[in-house]
C-alpha positions as CSV (number, residue, x, y, z in Angstrom):
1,X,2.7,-14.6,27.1
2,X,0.9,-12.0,29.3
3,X,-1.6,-9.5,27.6
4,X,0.9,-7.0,28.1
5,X,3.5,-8.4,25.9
6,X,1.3,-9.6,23.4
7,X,-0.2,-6.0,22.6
8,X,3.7,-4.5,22.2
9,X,4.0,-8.0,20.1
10,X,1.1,-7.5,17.6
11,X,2.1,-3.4,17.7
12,X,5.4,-4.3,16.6
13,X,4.3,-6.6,14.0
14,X,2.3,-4.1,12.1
15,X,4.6,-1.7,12.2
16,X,7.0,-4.1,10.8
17,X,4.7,-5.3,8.3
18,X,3.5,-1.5,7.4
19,X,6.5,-0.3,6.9
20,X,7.5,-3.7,4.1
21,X,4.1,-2.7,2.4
22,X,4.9,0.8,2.2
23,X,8.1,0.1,0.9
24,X,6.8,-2.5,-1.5
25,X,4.4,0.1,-2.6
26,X,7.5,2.9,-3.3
27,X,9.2,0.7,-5.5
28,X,5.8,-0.1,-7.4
29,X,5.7,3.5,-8.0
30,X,9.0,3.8,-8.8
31,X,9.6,6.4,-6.5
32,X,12.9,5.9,-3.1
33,X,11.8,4.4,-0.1
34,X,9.7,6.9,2.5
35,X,11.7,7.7,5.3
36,X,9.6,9.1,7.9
37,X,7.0,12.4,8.0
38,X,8.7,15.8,8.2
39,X,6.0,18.0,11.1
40,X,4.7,15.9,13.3
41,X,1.6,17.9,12.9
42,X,1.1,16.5,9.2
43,X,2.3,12.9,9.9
44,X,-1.1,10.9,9.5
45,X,-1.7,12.5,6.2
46,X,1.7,12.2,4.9
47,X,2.2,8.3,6.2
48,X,-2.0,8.0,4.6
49,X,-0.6,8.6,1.2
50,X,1.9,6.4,2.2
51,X,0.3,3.4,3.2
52,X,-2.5,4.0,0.1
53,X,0.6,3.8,-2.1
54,X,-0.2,7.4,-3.2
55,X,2.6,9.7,-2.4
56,X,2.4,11.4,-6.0
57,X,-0.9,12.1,-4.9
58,X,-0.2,13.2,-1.4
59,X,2.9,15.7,-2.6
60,X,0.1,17.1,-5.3
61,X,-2.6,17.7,-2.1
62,X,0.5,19.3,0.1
63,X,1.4,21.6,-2.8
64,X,-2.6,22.9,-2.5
65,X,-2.4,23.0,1.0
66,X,1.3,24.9,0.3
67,X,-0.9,27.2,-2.1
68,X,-3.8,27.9,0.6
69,X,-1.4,28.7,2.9
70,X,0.5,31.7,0.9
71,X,-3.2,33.2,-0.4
72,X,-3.9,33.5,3.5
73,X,-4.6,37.3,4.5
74,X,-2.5,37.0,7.4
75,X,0.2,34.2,8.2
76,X,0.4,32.3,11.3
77,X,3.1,33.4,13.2
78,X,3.1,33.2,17.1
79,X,4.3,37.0,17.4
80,X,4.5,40.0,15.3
81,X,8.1,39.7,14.7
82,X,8.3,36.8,13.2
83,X,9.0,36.2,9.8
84,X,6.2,35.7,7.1
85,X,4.9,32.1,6.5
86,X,7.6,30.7,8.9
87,X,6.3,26.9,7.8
88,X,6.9,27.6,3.4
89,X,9.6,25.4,3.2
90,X,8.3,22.5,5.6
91,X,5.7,22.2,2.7
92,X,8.6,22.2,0.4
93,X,10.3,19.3,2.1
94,X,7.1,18.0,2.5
95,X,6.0,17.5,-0.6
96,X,9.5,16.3,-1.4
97,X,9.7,13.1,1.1
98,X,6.6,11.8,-0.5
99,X,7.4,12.5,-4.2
100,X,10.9,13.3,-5.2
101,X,10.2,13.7,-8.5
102,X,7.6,16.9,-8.2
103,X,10.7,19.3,-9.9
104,X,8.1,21.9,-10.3
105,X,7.2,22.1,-6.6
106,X,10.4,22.5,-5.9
107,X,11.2,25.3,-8.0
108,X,8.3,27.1,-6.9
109,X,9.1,26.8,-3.6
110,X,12.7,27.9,-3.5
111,X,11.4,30.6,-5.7
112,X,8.7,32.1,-3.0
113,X,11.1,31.4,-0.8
114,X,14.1,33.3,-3.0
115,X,12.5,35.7,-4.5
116,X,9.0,37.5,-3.6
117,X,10.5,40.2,-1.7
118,X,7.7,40.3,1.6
119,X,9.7,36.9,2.1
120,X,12.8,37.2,0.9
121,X,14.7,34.3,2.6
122,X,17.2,32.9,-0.1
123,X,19.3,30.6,2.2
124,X,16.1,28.7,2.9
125,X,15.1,28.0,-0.7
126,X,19.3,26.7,-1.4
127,X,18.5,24.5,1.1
128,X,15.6,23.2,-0.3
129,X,17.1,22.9,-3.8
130,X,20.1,21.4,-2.0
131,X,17.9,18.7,-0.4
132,X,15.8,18.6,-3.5
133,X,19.5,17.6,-5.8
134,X,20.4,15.3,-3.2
135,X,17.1,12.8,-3.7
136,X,17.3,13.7,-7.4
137,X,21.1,14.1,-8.5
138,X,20.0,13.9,-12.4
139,X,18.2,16.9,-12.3
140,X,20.4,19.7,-12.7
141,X,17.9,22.8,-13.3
142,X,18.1,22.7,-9.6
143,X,21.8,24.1,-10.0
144,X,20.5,26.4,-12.5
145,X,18.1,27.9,-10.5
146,X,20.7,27.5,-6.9
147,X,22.8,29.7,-9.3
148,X,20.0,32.5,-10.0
149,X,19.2,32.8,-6.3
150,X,23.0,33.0,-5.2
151,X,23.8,35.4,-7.7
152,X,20.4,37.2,-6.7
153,X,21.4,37.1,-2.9
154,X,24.7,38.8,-3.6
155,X,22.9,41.2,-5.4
156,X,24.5,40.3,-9.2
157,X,21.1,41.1,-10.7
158,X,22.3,40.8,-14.2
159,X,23.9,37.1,-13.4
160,X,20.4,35.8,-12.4
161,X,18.7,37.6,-15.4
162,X,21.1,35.1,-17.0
163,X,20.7,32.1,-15.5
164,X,16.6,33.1,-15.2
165,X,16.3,33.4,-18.8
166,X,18.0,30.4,-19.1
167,X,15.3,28.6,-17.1
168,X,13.0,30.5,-18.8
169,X,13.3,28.4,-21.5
170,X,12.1,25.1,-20.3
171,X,8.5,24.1,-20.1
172,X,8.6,23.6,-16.5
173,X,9.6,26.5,-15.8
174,X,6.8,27.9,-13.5
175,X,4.9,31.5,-14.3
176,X,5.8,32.7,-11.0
177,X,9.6,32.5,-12.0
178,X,8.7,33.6,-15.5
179,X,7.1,36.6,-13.5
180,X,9.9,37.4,-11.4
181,X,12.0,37.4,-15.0
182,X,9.8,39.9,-16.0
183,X,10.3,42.2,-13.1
184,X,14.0,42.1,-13.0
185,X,13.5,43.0,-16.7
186,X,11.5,46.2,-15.7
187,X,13.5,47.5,-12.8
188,X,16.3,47.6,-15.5
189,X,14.7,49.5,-17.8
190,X,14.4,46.4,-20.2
191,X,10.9,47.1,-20.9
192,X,10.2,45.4,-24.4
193,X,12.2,42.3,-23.0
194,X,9.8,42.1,-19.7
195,X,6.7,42.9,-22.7
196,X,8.1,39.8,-24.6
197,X,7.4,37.3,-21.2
198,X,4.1,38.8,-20.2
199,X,3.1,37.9,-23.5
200,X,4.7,34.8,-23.4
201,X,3.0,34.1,-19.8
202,X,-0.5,35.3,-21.2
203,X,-0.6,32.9,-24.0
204,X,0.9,29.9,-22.2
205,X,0.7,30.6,-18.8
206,X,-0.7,27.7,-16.7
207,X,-2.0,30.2,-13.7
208,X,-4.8,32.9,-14.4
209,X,-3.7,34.8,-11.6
210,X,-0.1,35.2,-13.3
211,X,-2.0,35.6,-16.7
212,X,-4.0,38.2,-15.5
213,X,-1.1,40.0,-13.5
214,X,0.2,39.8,-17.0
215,X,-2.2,41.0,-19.0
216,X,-2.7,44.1,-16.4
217,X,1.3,44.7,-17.0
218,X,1.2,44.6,-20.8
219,X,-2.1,47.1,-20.9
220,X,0.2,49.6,-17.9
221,X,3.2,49.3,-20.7
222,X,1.4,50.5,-23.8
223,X,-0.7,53.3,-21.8
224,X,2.7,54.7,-21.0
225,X,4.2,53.8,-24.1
226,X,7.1,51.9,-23.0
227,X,6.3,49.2,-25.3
């Protein structure tokens, strides 16, 4: 056996062997087998959590990355006409080929994606959700919230309200769609109804920047007594 053929021998043996303890490692943790990195330009840390047999960890460190990357003053984009943070939903399907299971990533994605208007791209976020039902068919707040952007996207305002408010009432329903509740709420008119979620998203909210956003909303409200 030449050196040659030994080196492609022992490569192909530890990628053999790699990929039985990663997927060894997936079933451990309960979670489908990896299939392979999403950008090319995130693959070592992606197939890292991987091989550490910490993808739940890994989707939780892309989600921070995910967040870095929308609090940036100015997205990357390689000319002035292209569309604002052109790589959201490769975080998205990111975070979702290392762990599946992250529902509330996924809704937060698809609704940055959906519905903060600078963005505004609804057909990507029903692809993520799409993608997202299809690696977790037993979820089915990913219809509900498929619905709200479709009935948002054709402009049926008071249809997402509905299927929102619906969401609204689950605990993993994130503030940022709780905010975007509220709004809806408020360009309607339906101030006390938009008061009643500010509220809700100042007592319970997990973010501070949504409970502050709230807290500001509620104090505009009662200074021009609409509440």
């Amino acid at each position: 056996m030449t050196r040659t053929t030994a080196f492609f021998f022992l490569m192909a043996f530890g990628s053999l062997a790699g990929a039985a303890f990663a997927a060894r490692m997936d079933r451990g943790a309960g979670l489908p087998p990896f299939e392979k990195p999403v950008a090319v330009q995130y693959a070592a840390q992606d197939m890292g959590a991987v091989f550490m047999g910490s993808r739940r960890i890994g989707g939780d460190l892309v989600f921070l990355q995910m967040l870095q990357y929308l609090s940036s003053q100015k997205p990357v984009q390689e000319d002035q006409h292209q569309e604002p943070f052109p790589r959201l939903q490769e975080y998205g399907r990111r975070i979702l080929s290392l762990n599946p299971y992250d529902h509330y990533s996924m809704i937060f994605t698809a609704g940055v994606l959906a519905f903060i208007p600078s963005i505004n791209r609804p057909q990507e976020a029903l692809e993520l959700l799409t993608l997202a039902a299809q690696h977790d068919p037993t979820y089915w707040r990913y219809r509900l919230y498929a619905g709200a952007i479709a009935y948002r996207k054709s402009a049926d305002v008071d249809k997402a309200i509905q299927l929102l408010e619906e969401a609204f009432l689950h605990e993993d329903c994130p503030s940022m769609i709780k905010n975007i509740l509220a709004v809806m709420h408020k360009k309607k008119g339906n101030y006390l109804r938009a008061a009643e979620i500010y509220l809700h998203i100042l007592e319970s909210g997990r973010d501070i920047n949504y409970r502050e956003k709230a807290e500001r909303e509620l104090k505009i409200f009662k200074e021009k007594g609409l509440i």
